[in-house]
C-alpha positions in Angstrom: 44.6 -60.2 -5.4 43.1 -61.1 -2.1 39.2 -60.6 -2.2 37.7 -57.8 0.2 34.7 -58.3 2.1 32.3 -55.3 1.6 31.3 -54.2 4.9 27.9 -53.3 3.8 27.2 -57.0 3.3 28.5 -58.3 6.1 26.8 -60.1 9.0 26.7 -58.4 12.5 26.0 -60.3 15.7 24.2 -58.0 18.0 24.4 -60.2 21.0 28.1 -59.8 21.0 28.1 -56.1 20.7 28.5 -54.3 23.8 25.8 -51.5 24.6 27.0 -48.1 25.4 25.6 -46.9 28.7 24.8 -43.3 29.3 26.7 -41.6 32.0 24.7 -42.0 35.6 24.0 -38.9 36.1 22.5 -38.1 32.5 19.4 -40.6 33.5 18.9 -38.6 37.1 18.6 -35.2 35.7 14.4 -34.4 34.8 13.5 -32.5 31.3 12.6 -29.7 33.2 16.2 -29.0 35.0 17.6 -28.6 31.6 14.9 -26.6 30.7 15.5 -24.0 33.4 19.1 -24.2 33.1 18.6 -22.9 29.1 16.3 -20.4 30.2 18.5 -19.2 33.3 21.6 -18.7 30.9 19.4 -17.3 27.9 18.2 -15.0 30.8 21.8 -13.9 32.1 22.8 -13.8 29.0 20.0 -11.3 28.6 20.8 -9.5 31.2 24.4 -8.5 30.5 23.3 -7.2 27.3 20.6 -5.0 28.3 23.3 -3.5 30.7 26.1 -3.2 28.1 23.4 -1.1 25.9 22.3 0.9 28.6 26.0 2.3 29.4 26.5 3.1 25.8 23.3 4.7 25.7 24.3 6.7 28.8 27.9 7.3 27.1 25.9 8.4 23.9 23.6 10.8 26.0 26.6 12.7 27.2 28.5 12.7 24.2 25.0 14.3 22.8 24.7 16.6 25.6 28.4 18.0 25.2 28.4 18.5 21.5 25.0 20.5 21.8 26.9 22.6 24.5 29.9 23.1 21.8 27.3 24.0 19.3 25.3 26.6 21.6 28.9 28.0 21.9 29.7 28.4 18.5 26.7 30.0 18.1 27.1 32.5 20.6 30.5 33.2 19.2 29.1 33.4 15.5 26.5 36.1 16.9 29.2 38.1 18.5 31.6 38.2 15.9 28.2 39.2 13.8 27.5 41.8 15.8 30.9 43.0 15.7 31.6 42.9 12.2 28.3 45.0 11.9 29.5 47.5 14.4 32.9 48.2 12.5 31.5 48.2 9.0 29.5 51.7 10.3 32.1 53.0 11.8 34.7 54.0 10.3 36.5 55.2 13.3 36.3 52.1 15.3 37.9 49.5 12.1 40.8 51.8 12.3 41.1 51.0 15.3 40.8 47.6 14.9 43.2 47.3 12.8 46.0 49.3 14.7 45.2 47.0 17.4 44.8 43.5 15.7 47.6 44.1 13.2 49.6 46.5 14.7 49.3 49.4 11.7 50.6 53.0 12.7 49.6 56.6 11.3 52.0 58.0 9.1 52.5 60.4 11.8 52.8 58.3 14.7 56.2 57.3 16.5 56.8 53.9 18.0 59.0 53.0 20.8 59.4 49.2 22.0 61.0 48.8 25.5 62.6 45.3 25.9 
């Protein structure tokens, strides 16, 4: 078997090692022109969510608005058909004809003709 140098014990030369040089720009550019440019793009990034929230709180608003108009609706219908349903419960006269009309009952003496 050939023996293996473990790298761990090896010698290095750091004279013949070549030193990595930053890019020439990175050395120009001041702390503080990185430091705006992360607060400019935390800042737009800000931005665009505080105007994504307000259109769905503006889509919300109307959604609200239209299904408290559905609901005032409903409500008005509910009170007529209330009022109704109170009206022909005391009279007899008008659930009679109620029913003639809604499901199209006819007195035993009455004669129907249907034209085409």
């Amino acid at each position: 078997m050939k023996p293996v140098i473990n790298s761990s014990f090896t010698k290095v030369d750091y004279n013949q090692i070549a030193t990595a040089r930053p890019a020439w720009w990175a050395l120009k550019v001041p702390n503080f022109v990185w430091l705006a440019m992360i607060m400019m793009a935390t800042a737009a990034l800000s931005f665009s969510t505080l105007t994504r929230e307000k259109a769905e709180a503006r889509s919300a608003q109307t959604a609200y608005s239209q299904t408290q108009g559905r609901a005032q609706q409903t409500q008005a219908e509910n009170e007529r058909l209330t009022s109704e349903i109170k009206r022909l419960k005391g009279n007899s006269r008008a659930s009679r004809q109620a029913v003639r009309d809604r499901l199209n009952y006819v007195r035993p003496n009455e004669i129907i003709v249907s034209i085409r």
